[in-house]
C-alpha positions in Angstrom: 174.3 128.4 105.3 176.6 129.5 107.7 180.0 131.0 107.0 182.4 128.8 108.6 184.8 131.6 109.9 184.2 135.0 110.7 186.8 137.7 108.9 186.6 139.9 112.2 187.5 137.1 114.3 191.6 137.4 115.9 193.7 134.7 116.9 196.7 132.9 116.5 197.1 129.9 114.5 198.9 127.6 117.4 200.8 124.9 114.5 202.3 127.7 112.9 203.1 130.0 115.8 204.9 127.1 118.1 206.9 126.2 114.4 207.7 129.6 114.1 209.0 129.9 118.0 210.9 126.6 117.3 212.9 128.0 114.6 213.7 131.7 116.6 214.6 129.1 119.7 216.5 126.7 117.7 218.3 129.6 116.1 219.4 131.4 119.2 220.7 128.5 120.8 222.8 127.7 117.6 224.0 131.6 117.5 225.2 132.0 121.2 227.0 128.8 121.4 228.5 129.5 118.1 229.7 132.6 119.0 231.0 131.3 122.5 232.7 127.9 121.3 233.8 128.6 118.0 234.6 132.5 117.8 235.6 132.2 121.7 233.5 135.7 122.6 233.6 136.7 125.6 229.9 137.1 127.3 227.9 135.6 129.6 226.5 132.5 127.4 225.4 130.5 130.5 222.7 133.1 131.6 222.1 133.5 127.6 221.4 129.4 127.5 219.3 129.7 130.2 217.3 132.1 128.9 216.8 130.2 125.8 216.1 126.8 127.9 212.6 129.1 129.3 211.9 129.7 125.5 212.1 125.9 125.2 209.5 125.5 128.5 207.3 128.0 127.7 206.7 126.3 124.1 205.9 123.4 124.9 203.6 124.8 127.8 202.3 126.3 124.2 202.3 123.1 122.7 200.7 120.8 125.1 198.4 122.9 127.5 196.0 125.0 125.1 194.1 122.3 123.0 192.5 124.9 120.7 194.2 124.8 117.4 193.4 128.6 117.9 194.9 131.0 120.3 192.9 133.8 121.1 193.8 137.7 121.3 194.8 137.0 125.4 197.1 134.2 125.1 198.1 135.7 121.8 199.3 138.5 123.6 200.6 137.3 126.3 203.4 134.8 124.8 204.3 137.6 122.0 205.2 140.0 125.0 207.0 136.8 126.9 208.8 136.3 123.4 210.1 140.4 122.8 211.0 140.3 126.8 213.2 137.4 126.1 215.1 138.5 123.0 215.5 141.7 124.7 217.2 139.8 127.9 219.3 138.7 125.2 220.3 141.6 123.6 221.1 143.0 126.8 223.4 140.6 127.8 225.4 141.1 124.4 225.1 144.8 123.6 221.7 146.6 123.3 220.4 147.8 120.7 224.0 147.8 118.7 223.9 144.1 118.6 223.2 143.1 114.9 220.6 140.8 115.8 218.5 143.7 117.7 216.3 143.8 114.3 214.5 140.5 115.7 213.4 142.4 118.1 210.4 143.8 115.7 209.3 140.6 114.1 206.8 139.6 117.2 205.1 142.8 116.5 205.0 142.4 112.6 203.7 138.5 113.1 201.0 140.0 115.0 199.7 142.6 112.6 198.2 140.4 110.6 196.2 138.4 112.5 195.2 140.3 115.6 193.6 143.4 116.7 194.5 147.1 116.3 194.2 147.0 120.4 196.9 144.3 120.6 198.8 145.5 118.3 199.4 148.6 119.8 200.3 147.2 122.8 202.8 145.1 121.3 204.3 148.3 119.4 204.1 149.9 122.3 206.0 147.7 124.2 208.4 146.9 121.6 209.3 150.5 121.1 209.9 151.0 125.3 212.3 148.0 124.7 214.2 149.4 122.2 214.8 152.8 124.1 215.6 150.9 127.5 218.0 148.8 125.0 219.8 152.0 123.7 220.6 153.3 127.3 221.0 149.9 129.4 222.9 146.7 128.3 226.1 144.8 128.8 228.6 146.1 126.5 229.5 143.6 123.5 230.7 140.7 123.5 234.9 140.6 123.7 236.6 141.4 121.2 233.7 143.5 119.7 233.8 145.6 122.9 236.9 147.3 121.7 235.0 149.2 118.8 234.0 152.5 119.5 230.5 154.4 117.8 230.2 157.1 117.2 227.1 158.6 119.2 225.6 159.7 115.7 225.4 156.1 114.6 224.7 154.7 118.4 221.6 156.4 118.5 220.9 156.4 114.8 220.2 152.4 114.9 217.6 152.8 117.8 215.6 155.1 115.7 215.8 153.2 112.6 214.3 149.9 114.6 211.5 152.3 115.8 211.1 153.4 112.3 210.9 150.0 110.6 208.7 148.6 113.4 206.0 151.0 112.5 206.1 151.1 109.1 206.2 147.5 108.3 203.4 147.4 111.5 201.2 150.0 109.5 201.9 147.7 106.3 200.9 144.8 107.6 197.8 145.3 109.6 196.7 147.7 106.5 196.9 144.3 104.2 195.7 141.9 106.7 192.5 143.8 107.6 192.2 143.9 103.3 192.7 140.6 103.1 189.9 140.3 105.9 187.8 142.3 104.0 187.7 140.4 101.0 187.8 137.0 102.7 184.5 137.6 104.2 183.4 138.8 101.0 184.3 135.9 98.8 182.4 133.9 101.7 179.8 135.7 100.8 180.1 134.8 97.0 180.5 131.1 98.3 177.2 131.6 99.9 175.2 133.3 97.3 176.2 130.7 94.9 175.7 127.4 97.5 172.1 129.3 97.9 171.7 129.6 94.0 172.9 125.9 93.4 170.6 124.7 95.9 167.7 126.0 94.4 168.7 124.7 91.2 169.3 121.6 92.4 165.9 121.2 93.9 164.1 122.8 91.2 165.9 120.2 88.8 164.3 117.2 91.4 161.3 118.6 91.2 161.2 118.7 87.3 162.8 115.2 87.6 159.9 114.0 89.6 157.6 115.3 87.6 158.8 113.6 84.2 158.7 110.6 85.7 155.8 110.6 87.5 154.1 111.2 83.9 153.9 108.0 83.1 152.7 106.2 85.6 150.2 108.9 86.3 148.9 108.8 82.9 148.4 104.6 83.4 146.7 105.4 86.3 144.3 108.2 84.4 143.7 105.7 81.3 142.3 102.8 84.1 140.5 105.0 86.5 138.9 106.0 83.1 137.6 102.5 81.8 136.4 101.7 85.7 134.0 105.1 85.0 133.1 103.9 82.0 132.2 100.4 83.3 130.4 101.6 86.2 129.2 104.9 85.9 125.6 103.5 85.7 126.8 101.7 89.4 125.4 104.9 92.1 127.6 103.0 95.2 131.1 103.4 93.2 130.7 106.3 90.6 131.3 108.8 93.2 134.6 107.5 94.2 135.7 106.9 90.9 134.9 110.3 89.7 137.1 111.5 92.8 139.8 109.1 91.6 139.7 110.8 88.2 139.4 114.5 89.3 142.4 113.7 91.6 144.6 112.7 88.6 143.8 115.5 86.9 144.8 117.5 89.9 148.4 115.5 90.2 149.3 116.3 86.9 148.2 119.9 87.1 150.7 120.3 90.4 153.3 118.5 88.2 152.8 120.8 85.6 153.8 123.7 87.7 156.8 121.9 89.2 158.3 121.5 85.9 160.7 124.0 84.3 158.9 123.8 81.0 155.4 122.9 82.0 154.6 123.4 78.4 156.2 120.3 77.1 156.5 117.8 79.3 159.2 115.4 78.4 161.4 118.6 77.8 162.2 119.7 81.5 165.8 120.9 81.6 166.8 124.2 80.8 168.0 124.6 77.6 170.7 126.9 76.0 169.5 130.4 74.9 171.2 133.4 73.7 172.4 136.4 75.6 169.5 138.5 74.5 167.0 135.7 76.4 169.6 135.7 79.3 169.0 139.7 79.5 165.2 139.3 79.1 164.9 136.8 81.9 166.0 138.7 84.1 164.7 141.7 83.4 161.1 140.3 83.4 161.3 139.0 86.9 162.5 142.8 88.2 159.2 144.0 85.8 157.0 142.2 88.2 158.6 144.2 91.2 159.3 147.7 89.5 157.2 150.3 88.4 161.0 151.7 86.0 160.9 151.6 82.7 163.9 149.0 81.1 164.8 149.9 77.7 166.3 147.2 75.5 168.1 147.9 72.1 169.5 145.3 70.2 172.2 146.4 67.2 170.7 145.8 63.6 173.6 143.0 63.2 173.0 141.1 66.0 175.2 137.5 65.6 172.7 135.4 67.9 173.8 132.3 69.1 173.0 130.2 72.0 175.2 129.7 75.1 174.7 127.8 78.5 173.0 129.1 81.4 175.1 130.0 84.4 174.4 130.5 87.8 177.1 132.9 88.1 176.6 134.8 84.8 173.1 135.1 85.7 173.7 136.4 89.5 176.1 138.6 88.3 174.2 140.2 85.5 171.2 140.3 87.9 172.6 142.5 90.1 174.1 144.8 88.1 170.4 145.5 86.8 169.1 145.4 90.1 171.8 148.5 90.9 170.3 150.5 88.0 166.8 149.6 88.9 167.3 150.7 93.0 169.4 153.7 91.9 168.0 155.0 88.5 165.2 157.7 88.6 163.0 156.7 85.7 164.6 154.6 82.8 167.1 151.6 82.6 168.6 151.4 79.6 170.6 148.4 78.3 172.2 147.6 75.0 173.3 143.9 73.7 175.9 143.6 71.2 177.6 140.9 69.1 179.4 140.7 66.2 181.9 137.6 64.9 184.4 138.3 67.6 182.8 140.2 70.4 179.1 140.1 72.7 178.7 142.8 75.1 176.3 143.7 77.5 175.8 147.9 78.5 173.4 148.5 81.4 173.2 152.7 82.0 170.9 154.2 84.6 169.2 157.8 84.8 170.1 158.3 88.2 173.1 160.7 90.1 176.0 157.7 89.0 178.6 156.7 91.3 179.8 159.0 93.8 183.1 160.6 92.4 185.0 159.9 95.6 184.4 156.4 95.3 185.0 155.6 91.6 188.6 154.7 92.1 187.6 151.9 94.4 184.4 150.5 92.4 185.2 146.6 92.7 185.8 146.7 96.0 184.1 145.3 98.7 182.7 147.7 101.8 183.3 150.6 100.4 180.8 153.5 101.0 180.8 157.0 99.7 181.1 160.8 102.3 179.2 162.3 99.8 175.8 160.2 99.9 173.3 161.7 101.8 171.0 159.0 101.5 171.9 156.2 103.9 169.9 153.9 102.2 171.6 154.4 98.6 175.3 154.4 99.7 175.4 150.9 99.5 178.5 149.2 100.7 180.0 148.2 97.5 179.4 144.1 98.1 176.9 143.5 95.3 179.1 145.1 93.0 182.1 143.0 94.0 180.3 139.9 93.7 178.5 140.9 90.3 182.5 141.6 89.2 183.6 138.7 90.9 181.1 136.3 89.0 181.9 137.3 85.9 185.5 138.1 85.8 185.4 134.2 86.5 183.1 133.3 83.9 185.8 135.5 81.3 184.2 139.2 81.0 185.6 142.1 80.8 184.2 145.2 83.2 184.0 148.3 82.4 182.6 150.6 85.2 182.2 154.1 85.2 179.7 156.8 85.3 178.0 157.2 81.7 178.5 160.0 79.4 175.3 160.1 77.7 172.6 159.3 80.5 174.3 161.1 83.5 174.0 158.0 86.1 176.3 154.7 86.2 177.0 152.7 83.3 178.3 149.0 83.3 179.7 147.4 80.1 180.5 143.5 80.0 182.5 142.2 77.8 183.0 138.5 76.1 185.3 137.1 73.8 182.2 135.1 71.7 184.9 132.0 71.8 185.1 132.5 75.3 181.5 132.8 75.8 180.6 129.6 74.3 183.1 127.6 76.3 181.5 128.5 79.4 
């Protein structure tokens, strides 16, 4: 399967940019004939219009010229540095920096944090912030009768600096969250992967088992005839030996069938049926026996309340590879302990090996994390398994509990079911 989209990936959606350009175009058009018509300011509003009117052009030169429904990091660039020259024509027509509607000035810069690279960004900061300083020192003065105010210099330069301010901070804000958001986009496409894979073989295991139960019967009508022609003419040398062939090659079908099967032990009984968390754990942990030369310890509490629950893809992945953490990262011993009592089933998986880097254990859930103090390569990991193993289950209802163990000295998981909640899975 291949991910659709690629988190690193930086563009512009065009739909919502072009809306977005509509609305600041539509809404400068409205504020300078306003102001000129209706307050009767004094200020150059046909120069303004006309500065608006190459907004209008240049959108729908957007608009109609790139077909992509995705602009990439040149174009993107490009019309967000045509859009902050703009406003700051306007601004300087009607006062600079002093002009209330100078804090526009930093959304282009802010829209573009989220989507596109630290590189662009910077230039657009960049040139946002040279804006604002060529604002503070050249510009028409206000329009009339504003003009008649006087700042103090205190407050004249103070509004500058707070623009420059702002624009960084909300800058820094919002390409911090966007590049999280990435970051755990591209893992939940992995999730969506892992479990398309899992479904997949599933589903073709299930067709396979499905094939095989039906082709039973008919096979077995086929054995029961190719029997009586033996009998009838095993004493006949010119058609015994094809006839034998005809019988070992039934045998031989429903041998193959056999193995296809999920329970090749009883035939008719080919889907999986519900087991209890303990058989859940033990499944699992005898296909990493096959693989590993650890030792996994299981202890069950004296008062075990077992009862059977349905198989999960998820549950199962997500078990798995918190097990398959403690087997990669444990010296000797795996140790696990299953609980359940009327209200509450828990499973505890604890490891012999160093635990979770301390630096790190703040962050354990996330994804692409990695640890300074890891001096193996190989065993820093980058924190994805973990935050799909979470994932998983947090959706299937557990609670996690994730820290470094008290008893064994290496990392101990503990999930955690309501047993109503379990069963309704």
């Amino acid at each position: 399967m291949v991910l659709a989209t690629n988190s690193k990936s930086s563009h512009l959606n065009k739909i919502t940019y072009v809306n977005l350009r509509w609305i600041g175009i539509i809404g400068q058009f409205v504020t300078i004939n306003t102001v000129a018509f209706i307050f009767n300011f004094e200020f150059n509003f046909i120069l303004a219009n006309i500065v608006v009117l190459l907004g209008v052009l240049s959108n729908i030169f957007l608009f109609y010229f790139f077909k992509k429904n995705q602009l990439n990091e040149k174009i993107s660039l490009n019309f967000l540095t045509l859009d902050i020259i703009q406003l700051s024509f306007l601004l300087y027509l009607t006062g600079g920096t002093i002009n209330p509607f100078s804090i526009f000035l930093i959304i282009p810069s802010i829209f573009a944090s989220n989507s596109l690279s630290i590189k662009t960004n910077i230039l657009l900061l960049f040139f946002t912030i040279l804006s604002i300083i060529l604002l503070t020192f050249y510009h028409n003065e206000l329009p009339s009768p504003l003009n008649t105010y006087i700042f103090s210099n205190y407050y004249y330069y103070s509004v500058p600096i707070a623009l420059i301010i702002a624009l960084i901070f909300l800058s820094f804000f919002a390409l911090t969250f966007g590049h999280e958001s990435k970051v755990r986009k591209d893992a939940f496409d992995k999730i969506q992967e892992v479990i398309s894979k899992e479904n997949e073989l599933v589903s073709l295991g299930g067709q396979a088992a499905a094939a095989a139960h039906s082709l039973g019967t008919p096979l077995s009508t086929i054995k029961i005839i190719s029997q009586d022609l033996y009998n009838n003419f095993k004493n006949n040398n010119d058609v015994k030996k094809d006839i034998e062939l005809l019988v070992s090659q039934v045998d031989r079908c429903n041998e193959i069938l056999k193995k296809l099967s999920l329970n090749p032990i009883v035939e008719d009984d080919f889907i999986d049926k519900d087991i209890t968390l303990h058989n859940y754990v033990k499944e699992i942990i005898n296909s990493f026996k096959e693989i590993s030369d650890k030792n996994f310890i299981i202890n069950i509490e004296q008062n075990y309340n077992s009862f059977e629950i349905s198989k999960s893809i998820e549950i199962i992945y997500g078990i798995r590879n918190f097990i398959g953490n403690a087997n990669k990262f444990s010296k000797k011993n795996i140790y696990i302990s299953i609980t359940s009592d009327s209200e509450n089933s828990s499973i505890s998986i604890e490891d012999d090996g160093e635990g979770f880097p301390k630096d790190i254990l703040t962050k354990i859930g996330d994804p692409y994390i990695k640890s300074l103090q890891s001096k193996n390569e190989s065993r820093a990991g980058l924190g994805l398994g973990i935050f799909i193993g979470k994932t998983l289950l947090e959706k299937n209802k557990a609670k996690l509990l994730i820290r470094n163990s008290e008893t064994r000295g290496g990392a101990e998981i503990k999930i955690e079911w309501l047993n109503k909640d379990l069963k309704s899975i």
